[in-house]
VOZA-597961 format. One record per residue (C-alpha): x, y, z; chain; residue number from 1. Coordinates in steps of 0.05 Angstrom, whole numbers. Example, Ala and Ser with C-alpha at 12.3 -4.5 7.8 and 13.67 -1.06 7.14 Angstrom:
2
@u:246&v:-90&w:156&cadena:A&num:1
@u:273&v:-21&w:143&cadena:A&num:2
// end
This chain:
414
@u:1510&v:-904&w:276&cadena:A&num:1
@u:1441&v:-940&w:275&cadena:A&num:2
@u:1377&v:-898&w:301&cadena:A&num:3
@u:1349&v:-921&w:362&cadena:A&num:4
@u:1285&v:-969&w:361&cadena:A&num:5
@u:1241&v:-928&w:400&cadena:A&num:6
@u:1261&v:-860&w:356&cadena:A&num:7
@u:1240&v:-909&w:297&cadena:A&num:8
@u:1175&v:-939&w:326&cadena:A&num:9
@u:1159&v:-859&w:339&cadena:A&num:10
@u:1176&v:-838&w:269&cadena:A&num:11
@u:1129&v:-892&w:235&cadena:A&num:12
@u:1077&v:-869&w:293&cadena:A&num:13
@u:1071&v:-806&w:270&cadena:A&num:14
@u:1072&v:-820&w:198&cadena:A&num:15
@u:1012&v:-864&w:203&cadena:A&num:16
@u:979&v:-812&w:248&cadena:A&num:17
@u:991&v:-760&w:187&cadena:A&num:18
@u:961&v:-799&w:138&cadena:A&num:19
@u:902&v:-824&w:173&cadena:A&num:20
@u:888&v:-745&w:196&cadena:A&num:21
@u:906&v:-738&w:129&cadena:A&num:22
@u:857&v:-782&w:97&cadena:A&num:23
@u:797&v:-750&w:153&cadena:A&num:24
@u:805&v:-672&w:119&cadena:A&num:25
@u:803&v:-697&w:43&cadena:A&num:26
@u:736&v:-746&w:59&cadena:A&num:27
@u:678&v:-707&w:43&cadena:A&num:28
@u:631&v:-696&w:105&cadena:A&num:29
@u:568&v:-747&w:102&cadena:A&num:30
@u:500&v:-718&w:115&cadena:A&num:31
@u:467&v:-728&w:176&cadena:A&num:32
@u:412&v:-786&w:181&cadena:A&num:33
@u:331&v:-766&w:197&cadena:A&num:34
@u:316&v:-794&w:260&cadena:A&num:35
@u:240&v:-812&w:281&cadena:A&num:36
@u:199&v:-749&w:302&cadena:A&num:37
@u:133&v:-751&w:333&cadena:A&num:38
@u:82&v:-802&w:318&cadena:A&num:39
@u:73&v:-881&w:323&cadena:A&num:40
@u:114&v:-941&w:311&cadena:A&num:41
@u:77&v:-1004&w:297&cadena:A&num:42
@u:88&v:-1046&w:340&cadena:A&num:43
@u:146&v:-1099&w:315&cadena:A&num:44
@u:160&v:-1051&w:254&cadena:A&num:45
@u:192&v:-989&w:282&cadena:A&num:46
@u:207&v:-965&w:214&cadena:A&num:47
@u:142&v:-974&w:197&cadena:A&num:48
@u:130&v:-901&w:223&cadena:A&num:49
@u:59&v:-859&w:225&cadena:A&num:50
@u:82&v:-789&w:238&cadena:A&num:51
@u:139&v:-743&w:232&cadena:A&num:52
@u:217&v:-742&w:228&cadena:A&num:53
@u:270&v:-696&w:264&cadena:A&num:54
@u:316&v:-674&w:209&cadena:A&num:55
@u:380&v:-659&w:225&cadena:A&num:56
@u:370&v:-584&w:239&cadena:A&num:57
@u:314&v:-606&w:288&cadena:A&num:58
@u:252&v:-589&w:238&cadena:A&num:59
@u:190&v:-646&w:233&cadena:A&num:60
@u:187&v:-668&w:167&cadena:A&num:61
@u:146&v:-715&w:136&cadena:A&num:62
@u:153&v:-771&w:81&cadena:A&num:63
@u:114&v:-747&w:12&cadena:A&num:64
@u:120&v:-827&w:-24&cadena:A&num:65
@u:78&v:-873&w:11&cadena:A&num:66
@u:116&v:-934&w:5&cadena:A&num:67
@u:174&v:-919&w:-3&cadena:A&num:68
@u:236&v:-943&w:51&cadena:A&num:69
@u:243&v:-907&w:112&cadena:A&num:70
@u:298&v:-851&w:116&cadena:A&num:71
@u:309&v:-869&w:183&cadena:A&num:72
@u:388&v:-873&w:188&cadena:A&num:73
@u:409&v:-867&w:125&cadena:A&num:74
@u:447&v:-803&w:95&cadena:A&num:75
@u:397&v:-747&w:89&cadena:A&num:76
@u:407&v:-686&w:50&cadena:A&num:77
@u:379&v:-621&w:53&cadena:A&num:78
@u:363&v:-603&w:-18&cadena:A&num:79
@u:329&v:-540&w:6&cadena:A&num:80
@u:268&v:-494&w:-10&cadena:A&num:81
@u:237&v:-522&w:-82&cadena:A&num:82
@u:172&v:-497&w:-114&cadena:A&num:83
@u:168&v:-561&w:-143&cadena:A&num:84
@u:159&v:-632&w:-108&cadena:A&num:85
@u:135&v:-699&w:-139&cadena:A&num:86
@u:96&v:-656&w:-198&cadena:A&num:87
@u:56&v:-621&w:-156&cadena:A&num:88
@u:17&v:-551&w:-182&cadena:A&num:89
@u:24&v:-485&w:-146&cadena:A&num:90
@u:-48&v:-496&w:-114&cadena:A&num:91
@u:-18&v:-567&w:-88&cadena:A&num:92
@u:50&v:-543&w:-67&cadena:A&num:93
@u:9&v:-484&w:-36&cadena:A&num:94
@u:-39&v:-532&w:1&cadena:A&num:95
@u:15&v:-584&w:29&cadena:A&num:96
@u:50&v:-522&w:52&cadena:A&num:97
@u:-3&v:-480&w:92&cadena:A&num:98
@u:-7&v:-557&w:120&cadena:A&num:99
@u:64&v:-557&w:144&cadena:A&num:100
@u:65&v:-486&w:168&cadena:A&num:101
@u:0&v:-494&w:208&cadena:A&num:102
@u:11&v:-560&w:244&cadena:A&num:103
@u:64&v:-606&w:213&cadena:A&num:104
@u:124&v:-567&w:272&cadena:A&num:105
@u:92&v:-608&w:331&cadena:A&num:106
@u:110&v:-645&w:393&cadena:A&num:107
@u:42&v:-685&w:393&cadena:A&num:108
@u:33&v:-755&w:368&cadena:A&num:109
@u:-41&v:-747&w:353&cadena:A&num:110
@u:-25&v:-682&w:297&cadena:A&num:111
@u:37&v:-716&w:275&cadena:A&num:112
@u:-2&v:-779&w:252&cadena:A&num:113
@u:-56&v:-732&w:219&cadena:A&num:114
@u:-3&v:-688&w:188&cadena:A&num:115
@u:22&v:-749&w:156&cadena:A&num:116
@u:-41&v:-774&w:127&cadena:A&num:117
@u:-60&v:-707&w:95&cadena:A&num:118
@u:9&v:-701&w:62&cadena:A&num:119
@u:1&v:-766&w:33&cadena:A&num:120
@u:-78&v:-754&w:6&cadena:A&num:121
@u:-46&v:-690&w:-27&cadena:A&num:122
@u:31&v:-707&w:-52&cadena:A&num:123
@u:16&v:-780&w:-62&cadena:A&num:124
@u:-52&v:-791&w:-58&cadena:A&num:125
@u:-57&v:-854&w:-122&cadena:A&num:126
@u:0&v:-884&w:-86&cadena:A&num:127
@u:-27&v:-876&w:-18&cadena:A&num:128
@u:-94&v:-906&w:-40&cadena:A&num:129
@u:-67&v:-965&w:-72&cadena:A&num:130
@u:-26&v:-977&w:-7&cadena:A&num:131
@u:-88&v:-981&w:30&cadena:A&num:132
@u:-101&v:-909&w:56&cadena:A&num:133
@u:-114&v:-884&w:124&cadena:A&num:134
@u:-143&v:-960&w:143&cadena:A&num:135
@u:-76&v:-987&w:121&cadena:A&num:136
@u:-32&v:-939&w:167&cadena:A&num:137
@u:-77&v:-925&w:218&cadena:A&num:138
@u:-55&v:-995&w:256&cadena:A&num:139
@u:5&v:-958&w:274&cadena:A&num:140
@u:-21&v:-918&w:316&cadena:A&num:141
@u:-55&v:-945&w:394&cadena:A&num:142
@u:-130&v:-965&w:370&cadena:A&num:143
@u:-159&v:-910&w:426&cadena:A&num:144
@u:-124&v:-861&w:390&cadena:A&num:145
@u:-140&v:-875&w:316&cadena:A&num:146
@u:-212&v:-839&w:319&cadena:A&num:147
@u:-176&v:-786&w:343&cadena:A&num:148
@u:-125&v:-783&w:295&cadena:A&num:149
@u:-174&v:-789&w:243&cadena:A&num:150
@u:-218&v:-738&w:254&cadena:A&num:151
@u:-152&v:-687&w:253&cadena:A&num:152
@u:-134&v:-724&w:190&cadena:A&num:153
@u:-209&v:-696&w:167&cadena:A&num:154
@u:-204&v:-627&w:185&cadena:A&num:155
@u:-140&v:-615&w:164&cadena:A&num:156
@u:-157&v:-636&w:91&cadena:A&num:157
@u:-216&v:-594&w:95&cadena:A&num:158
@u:-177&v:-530&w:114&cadena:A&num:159
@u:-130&v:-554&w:50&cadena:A&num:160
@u:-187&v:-563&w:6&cadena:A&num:161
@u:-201&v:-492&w:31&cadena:A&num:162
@u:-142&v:-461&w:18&cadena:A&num:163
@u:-145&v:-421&w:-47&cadena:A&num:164
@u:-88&v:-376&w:-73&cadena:A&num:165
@u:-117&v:-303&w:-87&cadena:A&num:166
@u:-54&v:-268&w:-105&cadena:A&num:167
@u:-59&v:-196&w:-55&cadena:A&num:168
@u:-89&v:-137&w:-93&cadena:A&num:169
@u:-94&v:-66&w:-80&cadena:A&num:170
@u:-120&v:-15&w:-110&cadena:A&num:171
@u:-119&v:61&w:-100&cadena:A&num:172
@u:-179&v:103&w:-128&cadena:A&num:173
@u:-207&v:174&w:-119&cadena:A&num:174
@u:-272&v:210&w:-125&cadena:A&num:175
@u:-293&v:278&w:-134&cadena:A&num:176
@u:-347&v:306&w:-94&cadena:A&num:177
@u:-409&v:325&w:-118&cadena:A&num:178
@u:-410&v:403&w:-140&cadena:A&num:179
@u:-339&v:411&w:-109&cadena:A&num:180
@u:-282&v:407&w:-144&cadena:A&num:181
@u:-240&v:415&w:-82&cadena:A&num:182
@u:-263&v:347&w:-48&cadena:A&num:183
@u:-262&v:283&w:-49&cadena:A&num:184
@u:-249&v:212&w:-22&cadena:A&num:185
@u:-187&v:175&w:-34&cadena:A&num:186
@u:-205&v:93&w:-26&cadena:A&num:187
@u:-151&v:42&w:-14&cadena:A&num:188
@u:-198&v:-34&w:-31&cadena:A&num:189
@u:-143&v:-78&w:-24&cadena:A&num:190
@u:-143&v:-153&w:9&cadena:A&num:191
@u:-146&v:-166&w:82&cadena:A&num:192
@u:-92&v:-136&w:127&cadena:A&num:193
@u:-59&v:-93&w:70&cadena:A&num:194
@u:-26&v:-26&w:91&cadena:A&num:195
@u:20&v:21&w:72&cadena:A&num:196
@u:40&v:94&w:55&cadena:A&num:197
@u:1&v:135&w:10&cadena:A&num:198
@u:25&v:197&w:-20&cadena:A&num:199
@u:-17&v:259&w:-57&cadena:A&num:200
@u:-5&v:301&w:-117&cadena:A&num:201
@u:-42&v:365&w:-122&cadena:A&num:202
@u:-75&v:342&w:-57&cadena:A&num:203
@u:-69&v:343&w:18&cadena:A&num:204
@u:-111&v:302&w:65&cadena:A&num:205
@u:-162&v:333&w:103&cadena:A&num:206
@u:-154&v:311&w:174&cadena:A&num:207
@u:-76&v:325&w:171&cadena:A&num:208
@u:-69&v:383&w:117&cadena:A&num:209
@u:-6&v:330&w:92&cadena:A&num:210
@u:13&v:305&w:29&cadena:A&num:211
@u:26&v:231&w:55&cadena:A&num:212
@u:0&v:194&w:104&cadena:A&num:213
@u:32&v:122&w:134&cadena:A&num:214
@u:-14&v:59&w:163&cadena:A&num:215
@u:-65&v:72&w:111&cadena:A&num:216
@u:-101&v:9&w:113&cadena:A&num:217
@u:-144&v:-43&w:65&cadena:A&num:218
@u:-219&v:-8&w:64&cadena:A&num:219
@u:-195&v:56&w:89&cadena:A&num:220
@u:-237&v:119&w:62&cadena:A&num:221
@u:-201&v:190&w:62&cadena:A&num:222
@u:-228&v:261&w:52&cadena:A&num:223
@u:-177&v:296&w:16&cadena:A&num:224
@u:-173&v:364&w:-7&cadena:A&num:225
@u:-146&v:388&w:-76&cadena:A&num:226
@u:-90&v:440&w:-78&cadena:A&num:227
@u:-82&v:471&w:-152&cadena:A&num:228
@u:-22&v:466&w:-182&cadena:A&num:229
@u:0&v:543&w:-194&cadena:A&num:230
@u:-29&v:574&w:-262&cadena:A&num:231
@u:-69&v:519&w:-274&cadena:A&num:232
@u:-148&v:510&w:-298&cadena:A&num:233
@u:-147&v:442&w:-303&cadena:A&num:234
@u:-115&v:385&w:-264&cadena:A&num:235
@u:-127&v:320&w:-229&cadena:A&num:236
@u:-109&v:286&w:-151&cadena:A&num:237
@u:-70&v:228&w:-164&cadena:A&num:238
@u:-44&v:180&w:-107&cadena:A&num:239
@u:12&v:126&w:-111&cadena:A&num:240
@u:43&v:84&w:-54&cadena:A&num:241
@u:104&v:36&w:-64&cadena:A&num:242
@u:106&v:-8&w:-3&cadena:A&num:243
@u:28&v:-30&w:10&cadena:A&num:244
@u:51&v:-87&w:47&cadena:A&num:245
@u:6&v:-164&w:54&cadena:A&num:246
@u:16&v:-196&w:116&cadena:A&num:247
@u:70&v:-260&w:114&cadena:A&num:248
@u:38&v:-325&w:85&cadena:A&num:249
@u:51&v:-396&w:69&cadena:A&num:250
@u:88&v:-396&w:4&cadena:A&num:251
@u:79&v:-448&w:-58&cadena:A&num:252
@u:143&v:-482&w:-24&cadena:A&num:253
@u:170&v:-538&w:17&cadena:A&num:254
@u:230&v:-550&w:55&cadena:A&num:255
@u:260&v:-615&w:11&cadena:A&num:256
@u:306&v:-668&w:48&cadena:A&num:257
@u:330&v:-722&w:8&cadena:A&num:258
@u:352&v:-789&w:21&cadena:A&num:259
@u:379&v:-838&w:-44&cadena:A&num:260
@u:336&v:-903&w:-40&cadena:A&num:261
@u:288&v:-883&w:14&cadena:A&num:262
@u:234&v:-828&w:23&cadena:A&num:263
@u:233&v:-756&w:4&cadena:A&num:264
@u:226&v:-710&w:67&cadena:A&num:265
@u:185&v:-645&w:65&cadena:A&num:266
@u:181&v:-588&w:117&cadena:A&num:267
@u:140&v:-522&w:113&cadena:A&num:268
@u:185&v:-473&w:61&cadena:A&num:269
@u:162&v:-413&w:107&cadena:A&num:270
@u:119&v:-353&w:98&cadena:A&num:271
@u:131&v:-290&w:58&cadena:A&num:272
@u:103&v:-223&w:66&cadena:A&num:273
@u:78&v:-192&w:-10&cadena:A&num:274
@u:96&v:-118&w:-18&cadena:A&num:275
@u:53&v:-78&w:-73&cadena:A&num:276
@u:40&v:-12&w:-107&cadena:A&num:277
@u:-11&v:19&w:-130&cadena:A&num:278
@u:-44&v:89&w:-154&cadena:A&num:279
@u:-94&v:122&w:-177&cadena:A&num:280
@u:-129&v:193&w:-204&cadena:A&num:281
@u:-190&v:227&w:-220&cadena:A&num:282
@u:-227&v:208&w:-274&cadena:A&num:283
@u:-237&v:276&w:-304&cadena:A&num:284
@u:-200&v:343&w:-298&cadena:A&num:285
@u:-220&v:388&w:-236&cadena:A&num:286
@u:-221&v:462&w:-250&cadena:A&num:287
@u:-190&v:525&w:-221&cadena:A&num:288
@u:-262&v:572&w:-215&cadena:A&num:289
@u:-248&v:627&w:-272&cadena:A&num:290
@u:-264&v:695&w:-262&cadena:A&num:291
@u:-280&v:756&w:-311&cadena:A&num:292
@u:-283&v:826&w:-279&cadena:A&num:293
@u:-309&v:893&w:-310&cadena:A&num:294
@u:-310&v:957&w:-276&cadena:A&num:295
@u:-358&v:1014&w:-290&cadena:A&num:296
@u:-315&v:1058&w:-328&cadena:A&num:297
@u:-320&v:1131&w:-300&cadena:A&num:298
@u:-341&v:1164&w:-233&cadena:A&num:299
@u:-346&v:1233&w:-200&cadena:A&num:300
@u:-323&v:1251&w:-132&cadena:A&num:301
@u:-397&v:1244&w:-99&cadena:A&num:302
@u:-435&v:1181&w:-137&cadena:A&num:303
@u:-418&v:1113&w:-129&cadena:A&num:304
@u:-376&v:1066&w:-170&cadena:A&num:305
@u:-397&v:983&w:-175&cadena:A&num:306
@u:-354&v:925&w:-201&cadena:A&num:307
@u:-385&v:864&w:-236&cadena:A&num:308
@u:-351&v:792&w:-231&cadena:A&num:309
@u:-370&v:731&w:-272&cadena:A&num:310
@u:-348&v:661&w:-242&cadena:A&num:311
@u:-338&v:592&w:-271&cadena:A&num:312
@u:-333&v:526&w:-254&cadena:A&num:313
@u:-344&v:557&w:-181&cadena:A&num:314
@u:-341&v:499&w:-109&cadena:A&num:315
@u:-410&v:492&w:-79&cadena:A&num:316
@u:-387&v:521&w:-6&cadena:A&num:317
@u:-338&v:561&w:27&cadena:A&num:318
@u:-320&v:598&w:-29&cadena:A&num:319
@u:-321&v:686&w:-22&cadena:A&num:320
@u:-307&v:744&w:-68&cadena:A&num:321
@u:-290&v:802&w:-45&cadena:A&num:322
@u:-261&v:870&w:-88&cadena:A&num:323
@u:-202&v:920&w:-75&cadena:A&num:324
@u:-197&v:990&w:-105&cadena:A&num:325
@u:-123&v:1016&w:-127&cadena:A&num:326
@u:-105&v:1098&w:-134&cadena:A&num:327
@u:-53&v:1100&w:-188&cadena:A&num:328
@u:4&v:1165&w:-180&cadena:A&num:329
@u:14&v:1208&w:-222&cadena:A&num:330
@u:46&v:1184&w:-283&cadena:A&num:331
@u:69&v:1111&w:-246&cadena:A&num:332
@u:124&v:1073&w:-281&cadena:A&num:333
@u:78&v:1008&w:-268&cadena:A&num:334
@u:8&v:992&w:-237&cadena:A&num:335
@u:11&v:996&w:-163&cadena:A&num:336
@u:-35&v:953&w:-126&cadena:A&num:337
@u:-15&v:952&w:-56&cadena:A&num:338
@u:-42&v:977&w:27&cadena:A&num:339
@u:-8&v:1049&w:9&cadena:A&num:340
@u:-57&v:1062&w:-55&cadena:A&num:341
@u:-118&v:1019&w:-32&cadena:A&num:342
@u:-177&v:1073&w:-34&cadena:A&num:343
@u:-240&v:1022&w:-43&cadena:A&num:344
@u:-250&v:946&w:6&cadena:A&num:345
@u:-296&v:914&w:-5&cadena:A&num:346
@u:-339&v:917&w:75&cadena:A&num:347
@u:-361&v:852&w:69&cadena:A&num:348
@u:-342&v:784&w:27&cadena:A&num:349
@u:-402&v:764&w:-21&cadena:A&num:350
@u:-418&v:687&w:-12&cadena:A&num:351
@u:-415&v:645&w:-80&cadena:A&num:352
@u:-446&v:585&w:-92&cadena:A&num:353
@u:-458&v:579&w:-160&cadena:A&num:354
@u:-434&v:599&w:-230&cadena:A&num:355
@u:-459&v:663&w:-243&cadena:A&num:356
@u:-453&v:747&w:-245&cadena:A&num:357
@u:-435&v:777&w:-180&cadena:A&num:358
@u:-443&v:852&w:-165&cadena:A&num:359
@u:-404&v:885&w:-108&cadena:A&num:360
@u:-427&v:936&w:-62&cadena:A&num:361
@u:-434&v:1006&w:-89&cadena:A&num:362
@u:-376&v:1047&w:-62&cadena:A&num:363
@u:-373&v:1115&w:-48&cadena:A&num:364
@u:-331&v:1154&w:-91&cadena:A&num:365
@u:-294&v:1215&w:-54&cadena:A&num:366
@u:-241&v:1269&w:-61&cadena:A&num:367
@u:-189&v:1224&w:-44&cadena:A&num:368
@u:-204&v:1175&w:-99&cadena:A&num:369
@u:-195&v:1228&w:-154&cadena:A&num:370
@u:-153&v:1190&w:-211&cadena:A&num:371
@u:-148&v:1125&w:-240&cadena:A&num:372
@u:-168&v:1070&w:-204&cadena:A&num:373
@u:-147&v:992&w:-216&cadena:A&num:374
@u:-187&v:947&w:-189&cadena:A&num:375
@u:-178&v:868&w:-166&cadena:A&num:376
@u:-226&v:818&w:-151&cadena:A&num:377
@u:-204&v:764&w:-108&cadena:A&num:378
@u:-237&v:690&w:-94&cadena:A&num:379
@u:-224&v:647&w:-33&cadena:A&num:380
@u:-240&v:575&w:-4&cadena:A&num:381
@u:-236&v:570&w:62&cadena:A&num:382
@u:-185&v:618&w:66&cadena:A&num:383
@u:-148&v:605&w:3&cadena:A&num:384
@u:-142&v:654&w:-54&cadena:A&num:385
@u:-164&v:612&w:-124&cadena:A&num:386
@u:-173&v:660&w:-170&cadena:A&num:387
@u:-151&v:739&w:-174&cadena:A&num:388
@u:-152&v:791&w:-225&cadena:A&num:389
@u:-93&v:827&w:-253&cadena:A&num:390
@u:-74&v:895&w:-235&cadena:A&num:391
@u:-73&v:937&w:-281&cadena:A&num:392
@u:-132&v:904&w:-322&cadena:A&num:393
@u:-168&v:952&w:-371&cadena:A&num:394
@u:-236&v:921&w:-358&cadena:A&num:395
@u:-217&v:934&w:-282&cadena:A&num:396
@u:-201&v:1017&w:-290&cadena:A&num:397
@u:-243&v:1066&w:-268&cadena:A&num:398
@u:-232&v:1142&w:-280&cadena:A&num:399
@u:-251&v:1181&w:-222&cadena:A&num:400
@u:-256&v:1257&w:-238&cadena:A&num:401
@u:-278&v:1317&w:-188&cadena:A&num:402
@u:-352&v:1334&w:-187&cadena:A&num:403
@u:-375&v:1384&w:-231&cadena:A&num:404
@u:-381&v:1450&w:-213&cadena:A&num:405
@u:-453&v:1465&w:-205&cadena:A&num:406
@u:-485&v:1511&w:-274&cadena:A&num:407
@u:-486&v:1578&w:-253&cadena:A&num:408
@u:-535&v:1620&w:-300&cadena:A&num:409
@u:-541&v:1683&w:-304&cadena:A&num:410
@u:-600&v:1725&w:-275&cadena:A&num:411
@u:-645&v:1776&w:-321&cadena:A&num:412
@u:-681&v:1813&w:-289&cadena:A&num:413
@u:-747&v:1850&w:-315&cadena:A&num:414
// end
């Protein structure tokens, strides 16, 4: 039996429809076309364009070869974010850039005209020049609206002759006050806008009584205060911070969109923020105050007994020494200094303000100091012990014996 027409007319239907669907999915996609952005037209030349493009993601780009064909639709591709366009230096790239960042993404004719200009003067200027410069593309533009468009051309190639490229810096430095080892001022000089988290070794900030501190900004000036390391004479502050962060701005980049046989397109290639570290320390060691003690040696129940201390490397203010007095047991397995065999306190703290001998108050001896007597001096800043003697010290002992018994001799009589 023969097929039927119409089953074979359907057949060959649908096998063309296959290949030409076929023949859609293995073509490779074309790029989208620019299309003409804000600006002017000459007037009988539309591609003779003084302005911007729309590329096909919607961004204003603008033509870097003066001279060159229009892009206008033919096949444009984006070749993306390049730190390199038509030999341009860093400073260049950077300056055409901060251009397209700051006014090339614009609705207005006026700016769109200027934008172009100033890209040309920078990313093409010889060509531009021989073309016939602003004079030569200005007629594409209204004539009431050329003076205009000139004087934004002007300004915006002064802010680009402007622009410089200061890589961000910060740095982190510390000082130590005068005659006090304990202070100081922690200084973040960094550029404009910089901030960030700062953390302190052997240190704690003044205002806070913390180790870190977030938000510390470019300028700032900190009083810290140092916090010895346990056991140590000498140490220094030192500050670090990982993540002192520079505000976004205009990179060294553009946004490249190519099209073979006609001009190069450029966009802004975007802002970056810069994140830095930094640290910093003292310059020289700071010292733990150091303290020798030496107790008079022997005492009976009715004198007095005095303790001598001699202090180094001592803060100029808020620092106090004061003295305790320890009763040893009988026959003790170790020195005892604790509130159950304190016998001598020292009434009031004596105020230090310099290197020097210090000489406590002279304490009573009574009955119930009888024995050996340890003593400890102890010195504070603000509060904080810095420096303490040892119990059980044989410079710091003090024998304590009963008073003598009174001569009794005898009476002759005549």
């Amino acid at each position: 039996m023969r097929p039927h027409h119409a089953t074979i007319r359907s057949m060959l239907a649908l096998s063309a429809f296959a290949a030409v669907l076929a023949a859609l999915l293995l073509a490779p996609f074309s790029a989208a076309a620019a299309g003409i952005g804000p600006g002017y037209q000459q007037p009988g030349k539309p591609l003779n364009h003084l302005g911007g493009y729309f590329t096909p993601e919607g961004h204003v780009a603008y033509c870097i070869e003066a001279g060159l064909p229009s892009a206008v639709d033919h096949a444009t591709d984006d070749s993306g974010v390049v730190d390199s366009v038509n030999g341009l230096a860093p400073p260049e790239m950077l300056r055409l850039n901060t251009l397209l960042a700051r006014h090339g993404d614009t609705s207005d004719a006026n700016t769109a005209a200027a934008v172009a200009m100033t890209v040309w003067s920078i990313a093409d200027n010889s060509a531009y020049q021989a073309e016939g410069g602003d004079a030569f593309v200005l007629v594409r533009a209204p004539a009431g609206q050329r003076m205009v468009i000139q004087a934004l051309a002007d300004q915006f190639r002064a802010e680009s002759a402007a622009i410089m490229a200061p890589a961000p810096t910060a740095v982190l430095s510390i000082s130590i006050d005068e005659g006090d080892d304990y202070g100081g001022i922690l200084t973040l000089d960094a550029s404009p806008e910089v901030t960030g988290t700062v953390e302190l070794i052997n240190a704690i900030f003044a205002d806070t009584g913390a180790h870190s501190r977030a938000r510390v900004s470019a300028g700032a000036r900190l009083a810290v205060v140092a916090v010895p390391p346990s056991g140590s004479t000498g140490y220094r502050i030192s500050a670090s911070s990982s993540d002192l962060v520079a505000p976004a701005s205009p990179t060294a980049t553009v946004h490249v969109y190519s099209t073979p046989g006609a001009q190069t397109l450029v966009a802004s290639g975007g802002s970056a923020a810069t994140v830095l570290t930094a640290s910093g320390s003292d310059l020289r060691d700071r010292h733990v105050p150091s303290l020798a003690t030496s107790a008079q040696q022997s005492a009976e129940v009715g004198a007095t007994v005095i303790d001598t201390a001699a202090l180094v490397d001592v803060p100029s203010s808020g620092v106090q020494l004061r003295w305790s007095g320890y009763l040893q047991p009988r026959s003790p397995s170790a020195p005892q200094c604790s509130a159950s065999t304190l016998v001598f306190e020292s009434s009031e703290s004596v105020t230090v303000t310099a290197d020097g001998v210090y000489l406590s108050e002279l304490f009573p001896v009574t009955d119930r100091s009888v024995g050996t007597v340890f003593w400890i001096a102890t010195v504070t800043k603000n509060g904080t012990v810095e420096a303490e003697g040892r119990c059980g010290d044989s410079a710091e002992t003090t024998v304590i014996t009963p008073a003598a018994a009174p001569l009794h001799l005898p009476v002759v009589s005549g």
